[in-house]
C-alpha positions in Angstrom: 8.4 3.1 17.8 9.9 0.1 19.1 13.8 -0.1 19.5 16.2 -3.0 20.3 19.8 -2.4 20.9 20.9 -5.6 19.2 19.9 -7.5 16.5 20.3 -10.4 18.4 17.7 -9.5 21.1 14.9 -10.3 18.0 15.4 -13.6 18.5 13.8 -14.5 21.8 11.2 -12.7 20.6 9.6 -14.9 18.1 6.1 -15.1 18.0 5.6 -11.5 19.5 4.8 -8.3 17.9 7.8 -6.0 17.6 5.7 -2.7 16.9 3.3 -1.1 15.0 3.5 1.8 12.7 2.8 5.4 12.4 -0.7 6.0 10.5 -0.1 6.6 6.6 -2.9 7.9 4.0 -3.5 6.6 1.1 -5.0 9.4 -0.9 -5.8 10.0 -4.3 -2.8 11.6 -5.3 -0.4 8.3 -4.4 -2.7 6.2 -5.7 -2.0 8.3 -9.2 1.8 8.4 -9.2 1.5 4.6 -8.4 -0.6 4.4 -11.5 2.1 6.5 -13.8 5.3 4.9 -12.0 3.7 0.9 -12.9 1.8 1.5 -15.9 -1.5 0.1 -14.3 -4.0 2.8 -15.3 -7.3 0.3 -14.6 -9.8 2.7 -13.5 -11.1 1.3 -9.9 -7.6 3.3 -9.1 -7.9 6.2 -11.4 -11.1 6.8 -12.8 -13.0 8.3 -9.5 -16.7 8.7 -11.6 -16.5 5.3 -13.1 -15.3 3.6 -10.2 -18.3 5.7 -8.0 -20.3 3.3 -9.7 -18.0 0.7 -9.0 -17.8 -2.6 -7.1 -16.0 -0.3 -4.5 -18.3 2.8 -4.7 -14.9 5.2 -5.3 -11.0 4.8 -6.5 -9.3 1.8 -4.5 -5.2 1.6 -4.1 -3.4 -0.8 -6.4 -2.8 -4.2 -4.0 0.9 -3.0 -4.9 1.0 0.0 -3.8 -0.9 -1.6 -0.5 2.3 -4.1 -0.7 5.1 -1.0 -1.2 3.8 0.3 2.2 5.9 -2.1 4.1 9.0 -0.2 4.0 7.7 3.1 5.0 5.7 1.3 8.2 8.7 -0.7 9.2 10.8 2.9 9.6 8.0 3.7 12.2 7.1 0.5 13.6 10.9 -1.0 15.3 14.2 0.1 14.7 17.5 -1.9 15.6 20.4 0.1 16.7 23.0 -2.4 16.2 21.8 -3.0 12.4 24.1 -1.2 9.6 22.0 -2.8 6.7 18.8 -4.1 6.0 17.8 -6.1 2.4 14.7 -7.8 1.4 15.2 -11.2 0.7 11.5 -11.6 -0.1 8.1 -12.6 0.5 6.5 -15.9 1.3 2.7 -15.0 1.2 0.7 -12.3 0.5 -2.8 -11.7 0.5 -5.4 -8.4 0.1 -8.6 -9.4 2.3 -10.2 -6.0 2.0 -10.0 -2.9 -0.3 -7.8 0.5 0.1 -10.4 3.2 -0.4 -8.3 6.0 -1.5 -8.3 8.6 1.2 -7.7 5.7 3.3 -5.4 5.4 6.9 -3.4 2.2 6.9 -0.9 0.7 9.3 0.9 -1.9 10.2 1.7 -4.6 12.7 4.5 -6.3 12.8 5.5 -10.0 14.3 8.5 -11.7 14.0 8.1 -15.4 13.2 11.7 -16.7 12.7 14.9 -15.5 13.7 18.0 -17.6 11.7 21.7 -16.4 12.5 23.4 -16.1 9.3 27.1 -14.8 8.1 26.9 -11.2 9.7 23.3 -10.9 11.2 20.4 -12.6 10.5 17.5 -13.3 8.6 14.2 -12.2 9.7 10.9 -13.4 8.5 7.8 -11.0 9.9 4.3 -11.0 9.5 2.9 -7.6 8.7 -0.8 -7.4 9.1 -1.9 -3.7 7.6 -5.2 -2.3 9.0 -7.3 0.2 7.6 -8.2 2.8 10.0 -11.9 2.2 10.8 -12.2 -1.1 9.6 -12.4 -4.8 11.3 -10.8 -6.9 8.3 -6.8 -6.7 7.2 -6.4 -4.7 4.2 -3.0 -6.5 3.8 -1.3 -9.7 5.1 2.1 -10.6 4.0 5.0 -12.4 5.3 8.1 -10.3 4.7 12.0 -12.3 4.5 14.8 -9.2 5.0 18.3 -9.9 6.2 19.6 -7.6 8.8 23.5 -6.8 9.0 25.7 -6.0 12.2 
């Protein structure tokens, strides 16, 4: 994990990656209680013999749950000392170029596009590119808007 003392020492760092994640698995068992907690029950997540058969040959995570990831990776990936709060203010684009197998490793990258001072910190706009462990093509690219408090 990355650390930065001050919020304000993001900001000549635009265009650069501030840090990459810890490895998380995406197994069968998250993909389930992302099925219950949504209410998306389409088999390619839940049915593993239909979806052997499948376009995916097994159970593939919900582009979602892929997308809920970004919290638990960020924890891992940089941290800012000086930072008392952290909200997400949004996303601007996201997009699933590849399928979560369930059993899956996934993590993420993280590069900070745009630093802008506001009242009390600043707002932070990152692009998270997610690999899958084994793979050549992003499982998950997103640009992430949070606002960071001093």
């Amino acid at each position: 994990m990355k650390s930065f003392e001050h919020l304000a020492d993001l900001q000549p760092l635009v265009g650069q990656e501030l840090g990459v994640s810890d490895w998380i698995t995406v197994d069968q068992q998250r993909i389930d209680r992302f099925a219950d907690a949504t209410g998306d029950h389409q088999w390619i997540h839940i049915d593993p013999v239909r979806a052997a058969a499948g376009p995916f040959g097994t159970t593939v995570a919900h582009g979602f749950l892929t997308l809920s990831l970004l919290p638990e990776m960020g924890a891992s990936a940089f941290e800012v000392r000086d930072t008392r709060m952290g909200v997400n203010y949004g996303l601007n684009r996201v997009r699933f170029p590849a399928p979560v197998p369930s059993g899956s490793r996934l993590r993420g990258r993280f590069k900070l596009l745009s630093y802008e001072p506001i009242e009390g910190g600043a707002q932070v706009t990152v692009e998270v590119t997610m690999e899958r462990e084994g793979a050549t093509k992003p499982v998950c690219v997103a640009e992430s808007v949070g606002r960071r408090f001093v």
